[in-house]
C-alpha positions as CSV (number, residue, x, y, z in Angstrom):
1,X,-10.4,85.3,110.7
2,X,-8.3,84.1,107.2
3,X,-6.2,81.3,109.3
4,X,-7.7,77.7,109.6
5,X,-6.8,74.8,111.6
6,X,-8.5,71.6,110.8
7,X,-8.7,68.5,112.3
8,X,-10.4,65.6,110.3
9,X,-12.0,62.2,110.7
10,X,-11.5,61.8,114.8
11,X,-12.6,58.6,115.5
12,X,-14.3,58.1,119.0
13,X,-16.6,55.3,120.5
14,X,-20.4,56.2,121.9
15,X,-23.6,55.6,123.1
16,X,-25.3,58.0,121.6
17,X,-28.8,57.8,119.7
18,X,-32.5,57.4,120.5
19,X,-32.5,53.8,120.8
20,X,-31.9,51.2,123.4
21,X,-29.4,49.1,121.4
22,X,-27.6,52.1,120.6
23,X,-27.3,53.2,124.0
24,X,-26.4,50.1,125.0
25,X,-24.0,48.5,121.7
26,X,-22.7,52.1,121.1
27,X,-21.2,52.7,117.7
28,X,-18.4,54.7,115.9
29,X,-18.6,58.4,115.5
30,X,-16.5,60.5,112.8
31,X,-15.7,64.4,113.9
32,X,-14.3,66.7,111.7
33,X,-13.7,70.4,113.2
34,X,-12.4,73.5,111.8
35,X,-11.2,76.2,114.0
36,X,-11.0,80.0,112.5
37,X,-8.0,82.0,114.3
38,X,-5.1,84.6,114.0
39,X,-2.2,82.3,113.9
40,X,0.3,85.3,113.2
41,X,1.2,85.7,117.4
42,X,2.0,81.8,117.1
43,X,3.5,81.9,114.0
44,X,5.5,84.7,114.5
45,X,6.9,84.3,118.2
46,X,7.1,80.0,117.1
47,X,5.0,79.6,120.5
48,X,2.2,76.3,120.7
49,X,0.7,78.5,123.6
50,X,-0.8,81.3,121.3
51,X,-2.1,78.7,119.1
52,X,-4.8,75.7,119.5
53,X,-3.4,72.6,119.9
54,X,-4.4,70.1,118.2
55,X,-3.2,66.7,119.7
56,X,-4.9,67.9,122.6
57,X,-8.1,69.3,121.0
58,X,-8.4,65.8,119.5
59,X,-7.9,64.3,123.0
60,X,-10.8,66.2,124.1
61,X,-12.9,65.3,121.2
62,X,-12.2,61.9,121.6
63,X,-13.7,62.6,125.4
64,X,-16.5,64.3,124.7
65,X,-18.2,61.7,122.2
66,X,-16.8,58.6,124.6
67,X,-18.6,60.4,127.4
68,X,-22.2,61.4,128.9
69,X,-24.5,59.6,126.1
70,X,-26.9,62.3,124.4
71,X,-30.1,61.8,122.1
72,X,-29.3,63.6,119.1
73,X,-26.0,64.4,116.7
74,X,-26.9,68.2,117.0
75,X,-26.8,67.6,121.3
76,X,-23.4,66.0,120.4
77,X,-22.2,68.9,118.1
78,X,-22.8,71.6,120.4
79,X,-20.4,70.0,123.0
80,X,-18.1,69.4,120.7
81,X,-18.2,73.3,119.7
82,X,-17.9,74.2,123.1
83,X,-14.7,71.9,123.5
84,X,-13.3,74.5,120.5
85,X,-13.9,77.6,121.9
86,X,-12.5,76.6,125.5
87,X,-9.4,77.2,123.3
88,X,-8.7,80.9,124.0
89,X,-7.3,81.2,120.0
90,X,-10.0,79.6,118.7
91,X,-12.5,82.5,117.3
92,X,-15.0,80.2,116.0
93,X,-16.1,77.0,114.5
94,X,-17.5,74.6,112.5
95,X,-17.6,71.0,113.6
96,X,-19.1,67.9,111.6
97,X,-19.9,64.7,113.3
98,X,-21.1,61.7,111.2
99,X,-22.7,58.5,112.0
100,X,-21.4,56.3,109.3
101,X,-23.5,53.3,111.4
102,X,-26.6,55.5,111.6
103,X,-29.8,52.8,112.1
104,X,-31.5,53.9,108.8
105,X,-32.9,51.0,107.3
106,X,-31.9,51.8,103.6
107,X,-28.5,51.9,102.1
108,X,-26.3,54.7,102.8
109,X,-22.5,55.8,103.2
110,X,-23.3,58.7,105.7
111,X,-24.9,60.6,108.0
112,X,-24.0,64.1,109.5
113,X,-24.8,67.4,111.3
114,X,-22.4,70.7,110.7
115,X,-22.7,73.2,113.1
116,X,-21.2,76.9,112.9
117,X,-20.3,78.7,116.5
118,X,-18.2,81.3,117.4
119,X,-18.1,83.8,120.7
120,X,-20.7,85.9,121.6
């Protein structure tokens, strides 16, 4: 696919991590997602249906981190890229999501996991 949509720096609340206090405190999470379709039927016909969209993509993003706490940032980025390709115009997808609060105990600005997924 040469169209991209992306959607960067959704902001979500969750309880995600290995720890209790994270679990428990829960932290900020940063998503980024870019979603590879053929926007030429949307584009062409001016139709949101033959298109993602994204103010409701982001509302499911926003879901997906808020809910059903997970271990890891990769467990967390495979929902997310499931989320995407629900979207019948999404072809695949590369979402980033980063744990600016991450409990490493040097100084650091970021921390993140980029996955690639597209249908099978």
């Amino acid at each position: 696919m040469s169209d991209v949509l992306r959607l960067t720096g959704v902001r979500a609340t969750g309880h995600h991590g290995v720890f209790d206090h994270e679990r428990r405190d829960g932290q900020e999470f940063v998503v980024d997602v870019v979603v590879r379709l053929d926007a030429s039927a949307a584009a062409a016909g001016d139709d949101l249906g033959a298109t993602v969209h994204y103010g409701v993509l982001a509302e499911q993003i926003v879901a997906a981190v808020e809910n059903d706490p997970v271990d890891l940032i990769e467990t967390l980025a495979e929902r997310l890229a499931a989320v995407v390709l629900a979207h019948p115009a999404a072809a695949s997808t590369d979402v980033t999501v980063h744990k600016p609060s991450a409990p490493i105990t040097v100084p650091f600005d970021d921390v993140s996991i980029t996955i690639t997924r597209s249908r099978a």
